[in-house]
C-alpha positions in Angstrom: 258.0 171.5 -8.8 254.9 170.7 -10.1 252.5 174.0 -11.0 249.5 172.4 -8.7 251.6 172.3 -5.6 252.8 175.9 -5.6 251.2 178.5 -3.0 248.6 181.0 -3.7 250.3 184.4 -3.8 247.1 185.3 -3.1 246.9 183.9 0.4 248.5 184.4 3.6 251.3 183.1 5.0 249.8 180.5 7.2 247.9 179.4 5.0 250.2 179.6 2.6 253.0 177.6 4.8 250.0 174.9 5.4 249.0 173.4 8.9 250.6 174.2 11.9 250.4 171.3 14.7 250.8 174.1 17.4 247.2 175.1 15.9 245.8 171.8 16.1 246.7 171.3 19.7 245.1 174.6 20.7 241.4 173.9 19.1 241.2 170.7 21.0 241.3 172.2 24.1 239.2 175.2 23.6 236.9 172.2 23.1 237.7 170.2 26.4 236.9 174.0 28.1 234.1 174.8 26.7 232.4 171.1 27.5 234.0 171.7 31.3 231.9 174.6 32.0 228.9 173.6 30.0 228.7 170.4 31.9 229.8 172.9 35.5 226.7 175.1 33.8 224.2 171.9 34.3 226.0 170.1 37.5 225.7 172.9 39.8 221.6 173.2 39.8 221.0 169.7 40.4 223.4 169.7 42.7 221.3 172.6 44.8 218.5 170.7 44.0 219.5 167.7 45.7 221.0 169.4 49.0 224.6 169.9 47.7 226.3 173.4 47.7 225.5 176.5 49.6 223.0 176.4 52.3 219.5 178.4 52.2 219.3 182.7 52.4 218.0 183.7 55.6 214.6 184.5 55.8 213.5 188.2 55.0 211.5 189.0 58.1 214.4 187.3 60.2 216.5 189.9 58.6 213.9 193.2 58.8 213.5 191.8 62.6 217.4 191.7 63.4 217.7 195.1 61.3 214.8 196.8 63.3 216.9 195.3 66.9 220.1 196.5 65.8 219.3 199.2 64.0 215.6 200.8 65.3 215.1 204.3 63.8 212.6 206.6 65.7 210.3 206.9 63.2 209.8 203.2 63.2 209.2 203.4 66.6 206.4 205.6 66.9 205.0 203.9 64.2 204.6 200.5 66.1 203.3 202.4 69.1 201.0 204.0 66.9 199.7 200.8 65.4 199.3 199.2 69.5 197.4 201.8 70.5 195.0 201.5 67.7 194.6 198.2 68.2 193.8 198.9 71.6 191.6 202.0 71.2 189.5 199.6 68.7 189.0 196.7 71.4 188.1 199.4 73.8 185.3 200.9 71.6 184.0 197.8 71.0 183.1 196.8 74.2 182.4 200.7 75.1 179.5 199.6 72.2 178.8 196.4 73.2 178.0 197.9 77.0 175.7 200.4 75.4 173.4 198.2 73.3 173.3 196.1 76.8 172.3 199.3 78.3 169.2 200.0 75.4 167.8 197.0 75.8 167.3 196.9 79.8 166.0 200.2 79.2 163.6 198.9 76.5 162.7 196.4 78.6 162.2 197.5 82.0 158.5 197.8 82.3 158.3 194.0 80.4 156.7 191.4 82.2 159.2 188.3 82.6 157.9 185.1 81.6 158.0 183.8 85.1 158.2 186.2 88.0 156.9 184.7 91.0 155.5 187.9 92.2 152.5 187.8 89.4 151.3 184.4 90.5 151.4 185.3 94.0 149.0 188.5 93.3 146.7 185.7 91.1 146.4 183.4 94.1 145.9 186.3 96.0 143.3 187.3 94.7 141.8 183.9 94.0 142.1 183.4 98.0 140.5 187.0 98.6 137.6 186.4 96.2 136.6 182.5 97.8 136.7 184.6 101.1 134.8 187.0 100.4 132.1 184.7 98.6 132.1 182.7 102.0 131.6 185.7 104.0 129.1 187.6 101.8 127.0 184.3 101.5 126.8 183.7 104.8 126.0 187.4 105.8 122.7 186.7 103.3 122.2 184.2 104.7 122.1 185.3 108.2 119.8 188.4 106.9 116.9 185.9 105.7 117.3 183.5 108.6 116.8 186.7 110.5 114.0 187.4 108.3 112.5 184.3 108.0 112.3 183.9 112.2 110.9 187.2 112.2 107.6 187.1 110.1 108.0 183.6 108.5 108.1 181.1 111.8 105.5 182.2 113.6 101.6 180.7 113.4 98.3 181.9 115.5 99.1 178.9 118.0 101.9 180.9 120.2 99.8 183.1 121.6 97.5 186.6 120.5 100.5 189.4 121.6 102.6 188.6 118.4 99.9 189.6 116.2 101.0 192.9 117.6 104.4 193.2 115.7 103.6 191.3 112.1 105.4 188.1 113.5 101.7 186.0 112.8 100.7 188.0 109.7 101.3 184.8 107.1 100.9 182.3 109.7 97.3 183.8 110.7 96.2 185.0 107.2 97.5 182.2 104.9 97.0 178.6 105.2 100.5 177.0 104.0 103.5 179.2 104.0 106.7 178.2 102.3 105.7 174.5 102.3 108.5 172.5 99.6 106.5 171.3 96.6 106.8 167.5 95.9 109.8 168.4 92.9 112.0 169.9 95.2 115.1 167.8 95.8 114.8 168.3 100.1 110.8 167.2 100.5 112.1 164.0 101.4 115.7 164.3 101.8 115.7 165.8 105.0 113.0 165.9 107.4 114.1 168.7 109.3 114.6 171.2 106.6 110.9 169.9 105.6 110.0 171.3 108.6 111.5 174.4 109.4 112.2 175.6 105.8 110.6 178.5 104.9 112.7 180.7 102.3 113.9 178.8 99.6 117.7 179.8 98.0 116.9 181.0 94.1 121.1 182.6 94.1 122.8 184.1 96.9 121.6 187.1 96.8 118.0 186.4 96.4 115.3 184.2 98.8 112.1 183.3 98.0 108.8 182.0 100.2 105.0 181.1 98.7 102.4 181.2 101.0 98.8 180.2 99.8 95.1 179.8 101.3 93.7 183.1 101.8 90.4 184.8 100.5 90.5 187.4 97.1 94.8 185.6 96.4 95.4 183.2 94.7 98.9 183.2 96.6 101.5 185.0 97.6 105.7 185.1 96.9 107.8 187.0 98.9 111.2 187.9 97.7 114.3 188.7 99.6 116.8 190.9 97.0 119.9 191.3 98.9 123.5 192.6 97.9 125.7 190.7 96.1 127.9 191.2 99.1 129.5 188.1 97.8 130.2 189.2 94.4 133.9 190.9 95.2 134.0 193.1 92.0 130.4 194.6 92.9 131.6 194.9 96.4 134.8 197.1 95.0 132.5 198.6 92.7 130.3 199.5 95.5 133.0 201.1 97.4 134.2 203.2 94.4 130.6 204.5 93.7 128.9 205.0 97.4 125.8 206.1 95.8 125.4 203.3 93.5 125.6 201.2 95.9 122.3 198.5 96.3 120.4 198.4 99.2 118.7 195.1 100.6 115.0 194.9 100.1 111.9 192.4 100.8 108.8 192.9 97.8 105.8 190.7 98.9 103.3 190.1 95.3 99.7 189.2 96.6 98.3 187.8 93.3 94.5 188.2 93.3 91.8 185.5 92.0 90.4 186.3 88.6 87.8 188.8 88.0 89.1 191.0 91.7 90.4 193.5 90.0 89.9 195.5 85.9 91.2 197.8 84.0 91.1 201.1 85.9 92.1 199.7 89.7 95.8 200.4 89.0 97.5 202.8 91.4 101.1 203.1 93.4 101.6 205.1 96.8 105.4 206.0 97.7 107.8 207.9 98.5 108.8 210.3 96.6 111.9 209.3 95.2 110.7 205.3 95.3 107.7 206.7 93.1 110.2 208.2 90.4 111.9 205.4 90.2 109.0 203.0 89.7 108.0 205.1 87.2 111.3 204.9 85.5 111.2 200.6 85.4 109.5 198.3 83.6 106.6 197.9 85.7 105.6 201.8 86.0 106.4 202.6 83.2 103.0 202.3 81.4 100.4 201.9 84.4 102.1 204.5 86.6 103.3 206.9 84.1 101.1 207.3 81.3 97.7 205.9 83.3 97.9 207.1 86.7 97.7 210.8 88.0 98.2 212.5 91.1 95.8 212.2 94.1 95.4 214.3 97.1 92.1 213.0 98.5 90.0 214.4 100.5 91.2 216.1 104.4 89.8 214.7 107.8 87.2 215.9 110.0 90.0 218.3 111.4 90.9 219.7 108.4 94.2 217.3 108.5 95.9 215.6 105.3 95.0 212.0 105.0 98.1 211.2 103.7 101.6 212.9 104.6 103.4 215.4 102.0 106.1 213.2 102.2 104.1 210.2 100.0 102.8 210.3 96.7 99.4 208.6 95.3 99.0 208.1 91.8 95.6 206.6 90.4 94.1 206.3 87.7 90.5 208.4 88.9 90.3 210.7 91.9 87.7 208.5 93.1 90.2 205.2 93.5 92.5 207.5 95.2 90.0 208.4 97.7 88.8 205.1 98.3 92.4 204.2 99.0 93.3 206.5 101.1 90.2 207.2 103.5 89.9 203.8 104.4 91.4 203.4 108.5 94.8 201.3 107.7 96.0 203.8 105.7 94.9 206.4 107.7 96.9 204.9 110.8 100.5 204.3 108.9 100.6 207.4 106.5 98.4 210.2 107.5 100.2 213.4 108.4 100.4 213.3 112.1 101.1 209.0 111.8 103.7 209.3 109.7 106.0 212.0 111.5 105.9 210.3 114.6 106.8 206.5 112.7 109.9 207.8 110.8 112.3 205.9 112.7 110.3 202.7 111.3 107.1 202.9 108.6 109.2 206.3 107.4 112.3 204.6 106.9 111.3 201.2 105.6 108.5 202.1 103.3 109.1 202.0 99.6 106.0 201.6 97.6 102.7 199.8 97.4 101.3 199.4 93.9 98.4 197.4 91.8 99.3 195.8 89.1 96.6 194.6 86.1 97.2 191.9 84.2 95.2 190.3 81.2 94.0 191.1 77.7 92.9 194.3 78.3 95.1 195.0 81.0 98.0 196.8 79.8 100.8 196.1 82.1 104.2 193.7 81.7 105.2 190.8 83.2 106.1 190.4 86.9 109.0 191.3 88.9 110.3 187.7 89.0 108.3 185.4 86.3 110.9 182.9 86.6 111.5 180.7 89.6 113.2 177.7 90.9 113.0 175.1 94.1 110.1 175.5 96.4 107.6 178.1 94.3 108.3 176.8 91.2 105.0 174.9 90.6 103.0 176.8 92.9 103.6 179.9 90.7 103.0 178.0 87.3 99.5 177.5 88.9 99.3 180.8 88.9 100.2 181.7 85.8 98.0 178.8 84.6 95.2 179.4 86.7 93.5 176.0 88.0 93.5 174.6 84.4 94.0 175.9 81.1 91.8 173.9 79.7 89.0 175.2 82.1 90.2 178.6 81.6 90.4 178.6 77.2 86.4 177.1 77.9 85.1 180.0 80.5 86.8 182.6 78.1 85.0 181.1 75.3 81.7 181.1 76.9 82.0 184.4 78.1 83.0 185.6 74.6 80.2 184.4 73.0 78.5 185.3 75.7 79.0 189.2 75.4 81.0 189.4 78.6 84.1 191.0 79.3 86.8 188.9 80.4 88.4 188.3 83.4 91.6 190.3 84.9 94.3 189.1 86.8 96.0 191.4 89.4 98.6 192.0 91.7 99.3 194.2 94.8 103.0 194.6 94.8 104.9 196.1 97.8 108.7 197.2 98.2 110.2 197.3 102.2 113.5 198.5 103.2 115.4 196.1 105.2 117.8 197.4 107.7 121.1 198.4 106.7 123.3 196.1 109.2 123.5 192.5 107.7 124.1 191.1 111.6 120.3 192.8 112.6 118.5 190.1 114.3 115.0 189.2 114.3 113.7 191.8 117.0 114.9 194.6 114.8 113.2 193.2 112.0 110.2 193.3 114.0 110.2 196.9 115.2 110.9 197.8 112.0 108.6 196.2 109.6 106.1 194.9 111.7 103.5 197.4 111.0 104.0 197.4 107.6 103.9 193.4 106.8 100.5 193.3 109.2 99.6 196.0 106.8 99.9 193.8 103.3 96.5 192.1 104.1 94.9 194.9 105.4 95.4 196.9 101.8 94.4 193.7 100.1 90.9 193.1 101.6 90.7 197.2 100.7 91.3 196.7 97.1 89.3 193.6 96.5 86.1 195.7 97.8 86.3 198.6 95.8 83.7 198.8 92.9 84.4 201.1 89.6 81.8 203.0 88.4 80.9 203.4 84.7 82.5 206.5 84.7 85.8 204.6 86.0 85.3 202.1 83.8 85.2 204.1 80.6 88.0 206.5 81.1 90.2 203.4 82.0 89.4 202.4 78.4 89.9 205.5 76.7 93.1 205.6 78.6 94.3 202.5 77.4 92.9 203.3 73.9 95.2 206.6 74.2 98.2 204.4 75.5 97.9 202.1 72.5 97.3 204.6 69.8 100.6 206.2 70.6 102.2 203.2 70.9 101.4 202.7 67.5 102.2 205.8 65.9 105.5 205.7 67.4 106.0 202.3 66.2 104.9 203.2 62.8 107.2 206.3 62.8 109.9 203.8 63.4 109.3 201.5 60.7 108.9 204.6 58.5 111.8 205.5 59.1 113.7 202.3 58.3 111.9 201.4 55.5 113.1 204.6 54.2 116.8 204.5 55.6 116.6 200.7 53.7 115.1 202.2 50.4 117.8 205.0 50.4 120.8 202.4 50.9 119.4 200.1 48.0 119.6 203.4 45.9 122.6 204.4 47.0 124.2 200.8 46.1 122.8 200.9 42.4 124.9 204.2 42.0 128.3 204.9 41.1 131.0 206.8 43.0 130.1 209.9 40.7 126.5 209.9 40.9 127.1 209.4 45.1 129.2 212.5 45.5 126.8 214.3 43.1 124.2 213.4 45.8 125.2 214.5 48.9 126.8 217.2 47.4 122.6 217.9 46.4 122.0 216.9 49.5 124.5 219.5 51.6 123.2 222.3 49.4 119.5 221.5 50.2 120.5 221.3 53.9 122.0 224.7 53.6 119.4 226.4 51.8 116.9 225.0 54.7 119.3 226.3 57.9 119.9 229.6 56.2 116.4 231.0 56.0 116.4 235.0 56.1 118.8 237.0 58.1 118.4 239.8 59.9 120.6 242.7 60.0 120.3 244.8 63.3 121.7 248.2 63.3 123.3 250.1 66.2 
């Protein structure tokens, strides 16, 4: 053989021997397996995927659900109950809360107002309702007073006979020309006929009446007032019945304005009551005349050794000899004397207020009257008298009796304050019996007044009175000014420092306070 084909020694025997075909078969199917399951390998997940092969695990909490029914343990148990009643305690405190916040706020708002409670407008028209009523009946109870009034003293002329002279019903109608007729301006001259007629008060408000009566000798005119409650004022009626003794009471004042030249500087006076004089010397109008001109009068006694005027009146003038001419004169004597006025205290006692004179003018020294401003039926009458018959007339006469060397002319007042009575429903005969004496008194102290004559004497203490009066005036006022001119000075200084230099000051200003209040002690032993 040839030396190339011979075996290896070295190698073994199969491979010596050379191929098998046993082997070969072998190897090709280890092949055919192995690409079986490889392609098994990829087959069997896209079969799944597309719905072939096994069907889908149970779900998990099917299977905790069917293990907790077949086979519950007691622990488990009390676990679930556990977790229900929690759940349940936790609804439970949260409408337990809810309830309690609802609770909070009813008791945060249970004095609140609602928006609409029909209780609250019910009280507003209530007392709408209750205050038109009572404006109805308190004007109408006013009005009843001064047509009580007015029928009483206001009505009545000379014509009806000489017995009514006796009670003040005639006193304006005899002793003044026109009384209460309606000047041309007033919108009832020619309205209405009737009230042109019969109309003697004229309606200023409703609590307050007024009448001018005219043609009588030493007056210009006169204006009588009627200043009633404001019974139809409901929160002064409530007011009123809270306070008793502030209550108002309803009163007539009757101002006799005298002619130019009547009266001067030195004729003022008041006579009173007591308590009606303190209180006119506490207004406007007594303030100065009464006050600070006008002392206390006695006057002389009568031939029996009597007081000429009762203990219970006061008379203030401004000489002794005024108040004696005042008070011995016989219509005085008749109405307030000792003896007169116990036995009239059911009507001059009780009625009476004051009776004062007034002075007007440069010189004069007293304010403005009680009512400077008026409406309706007096309106021009009393510009007349403010005016006088002309200003033009007037500005000349003062001239001429400047240049002249003359002292000027005065104008006066006699100013008196009655009582009414009490009850509003009184009717005109009470009225009468009550006031009669005093109204037919008004012209009696008039005519008295216009003929009393001053002496020198008079005459110059009423200056120096007045000079007095003014000279303190002015000191007080020039204290005043003083005082804030200096309060003005000290503020501009005060502003020009700063916050330093301020407490530095009034802590200067504290020390010098102190050393000033401290003064020397004294030590007491014992």
């Amino acid at each position: 053989l040839d030396a190339s084909a011979r075996p290896d020694p070295g190698m073994r025997g199969s491979a010596r021997n050379g191929p098998r075909p046993a082997a070969r078969g072998g190897r090709a199917r280890a092949s055919a397996l192995l690409a079986f399951f490889l392609a098994l390998a990829l087959f069997v997940p896209g079969a799944r995927a597309w719905g072939f092969g096994s069907p889908d695990p149970p779900d998990e909490r099917a299977i905790e659900d069917r293990f907790a029914e077949d086979f519950e343990a007691p622990i488990y148990r009390a676990s679930q109950l556990s977790m229900d009643t929690a759940a349940d305690l936790e609804i439970e405190r949260k409408a337990t809360a809810a309830k309690a916040r609802l609770a909070q706020r009813r008791r945060a708002n249970i004095n609140a107002p609602p928006l609409f409670e029909w209780r609250y407008e019910g009280v507003g028209i209530a007392f709408v309702v209750a205050y038109v009523l009572n404006y109805l009946k308190g004007n109408a109870a006013n009005r009843q007073i001064a047509r009580a009034f007015e029928t009483a003293f206001l009505s009545c002329d000379e014509s009806e006979g000489d017995e009514v002279k006796e009670d003040g019903r005639a006193v304006f109608g005899s002793e003044f020309t026109e009384v209460g007729k309606l000047a041309p301006s007033d919108p009832t001259y020619a309205a209405n006929a009737r009230v042109k007629k019969t109309a003697r008060l004229s309606r200023e408000a409703p609590y307050e009446y007024k009448c001018w009566a005219t043609g009588r000798r030493f007056l210009t005119g006169a204006l009588v007032t009627l200043r009633l409650r404001k019974r139809h004022d409901l929160f002064r009626v409530l007011y009123e019945f809270r306070n008793p003794a502030m209550a108002e009471k309803d009163e007539v004042i009757v101002e006799c304005f005298f002619r130019d030249g009547i009266v001067a500087p030195g004729f003022c006076f008041a006579l009173g009551a007591t308590e009606a004089m303190l209180a006119l010397e506490k207004s406007p109008l007594g303030a100065k005349d009464v006050a600070r001109l006008c002392e206390k009068c006695v006057g002389p006694k009568d031939a029996a050794g009597r007081r000429r005027l009762s203990k219970e009146l006061v008379l203030k003038a401004e000489s002794a000899e005024l108040g004696a001419d005042v008070i011995v004169d016989e219509a005085l004597e008749t109405l307030f004397s000792e003896r007169a006025y116990d036995a009239k205290k059911t009507s001059v006692g009780a009625f009476f207020k004051t009776a004062q004179c007034l002075v007007f003018g440069e010189d004069g020294g007293s304010g403005t009257l009680s009512a400077p401003k008026v409406t309706g039926v007096v309106a021009d009458a009393f510009d007349k008298v403010k005016r006088g018959d002309g200003e033009a007339e007037k500005a000349e006469s003062a001239k001429k009796d400047a240049s002249a060397g003359e002292t000027p002319s005065h104008v006066g007042a006699l100013r008196f304050v009655f009582a009414l009575p009490s009850s509003a429903a009184a009717g005109a005969e009470t009225y009468r019996s009550g006031l009669g004496e005093l109204v037919a008194f008004i012209p009696k102290l008039v005519d008295v007044v216009a003929r009393v004559r001053l002496s020198d004497a008079q005459k110059d203490k009423a200056r120096a009175a007045r000079k007095r009066v003014e000279d303190e005036d002015f000191r007080k006022k020039l204290k005043s000014s003083a005082k804030e001119h200096a309060s003005a000075r000290l503020d501009a200084k005060l502003e020009k420092m700063s916050d330093k230099e301020k407490q530095r000051w009034r802590e200067k200003q504290a020390k010098k306070q102190t050393r000033k209040a401290g003064g020397r002690t004294m030590i007491r032993k014992g």
